[in-house]
Every structure is written in C-alpha cells, then in structure tokens.
N, C-alpha and C positions, 0 to 999 in steps of 0.2 A: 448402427453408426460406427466409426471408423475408430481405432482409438486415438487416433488426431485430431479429431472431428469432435469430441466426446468435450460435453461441459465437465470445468473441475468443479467440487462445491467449495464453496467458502472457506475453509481450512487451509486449501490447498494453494486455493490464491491468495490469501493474505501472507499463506506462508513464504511466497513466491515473492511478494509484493516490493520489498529491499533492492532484491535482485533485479526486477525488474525495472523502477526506479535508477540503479543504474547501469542500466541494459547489459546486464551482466546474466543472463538466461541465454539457451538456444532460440532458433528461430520458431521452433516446436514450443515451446512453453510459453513463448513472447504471445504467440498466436494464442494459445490457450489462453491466459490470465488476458486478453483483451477480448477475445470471446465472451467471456465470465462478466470482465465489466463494462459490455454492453448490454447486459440488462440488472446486473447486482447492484440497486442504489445502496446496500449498507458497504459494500468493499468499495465504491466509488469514493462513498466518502470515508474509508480506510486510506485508499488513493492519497484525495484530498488533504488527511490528516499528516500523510507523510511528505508530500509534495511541502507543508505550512514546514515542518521541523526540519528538512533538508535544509529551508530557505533560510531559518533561522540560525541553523548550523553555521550553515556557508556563509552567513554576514558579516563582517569583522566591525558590529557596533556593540558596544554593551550594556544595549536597554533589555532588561528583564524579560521574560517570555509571556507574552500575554495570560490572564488570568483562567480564560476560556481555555488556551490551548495546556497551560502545566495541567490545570485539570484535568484532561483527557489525556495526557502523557503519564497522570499517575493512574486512572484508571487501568490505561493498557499495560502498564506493568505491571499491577497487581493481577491482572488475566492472565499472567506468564508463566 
C-alpha cells in the first residue's frame, strides 16, 4: 500500500481532527482522516462530538451547554 493510500489509526486522526473541521489540512491528510472515518465509528463520533461544540461555539445565544455534551468535554480533557 502506497503511503497515500495507507489507513492513519486513531491517534492520528483525531489528532488531525480540529484541522480538519476547519479544512485547514492538505489535500493528502483531508483524504486520509476521511479514509479513516469511513469505517472508525469511535473517530465518527469524535467527528460528531466536535461538529456539537464548534456549533455551540459559533452560537451567539447564552443557554448553557447541554449536560450530555460538558460531560464529554470534560472527559476529553482530562485524556489530554
């Protein structure tokens, strides 16, 4: 396999993930981390989790951050 071609594992694309979100990666890395989560349901819903917080980000209303989601914002920071 090519090293274009080559699955990242999960480190790599989540590490990716930000960047890619705002497609701020090469065309070479965009292709890889969408490679990756065309079959990684746990980085999908990495994806997912960051997709919820951009939206929350970019809202200019000031209801609280749902329960579910600070939950998992403090988990992932304590993995940091």
């Amino acid at each position: 396999m090519t090293e274009s071609k080559r699955v990242i594992p999960c480190t790599e694309a989540v590490r990716q993930l930000w960047d890619y979100l705002d497609d701020a990666i090469s065309p070479e890395d965009h292709d890889k981390v969408e490679r990756h989560l065309s079959f990684c349901r746990k980085c999908c819903g990495e994806l997912e989790f960051g997709q919820e917080i951009r939206e929350f980000l970019g809202s200019k209303t000031s209801q609280e951050i749902p329960p579910e989601v600070k939950a998992r914002l403090e988990r992932f920071v304590e993995e940091l």
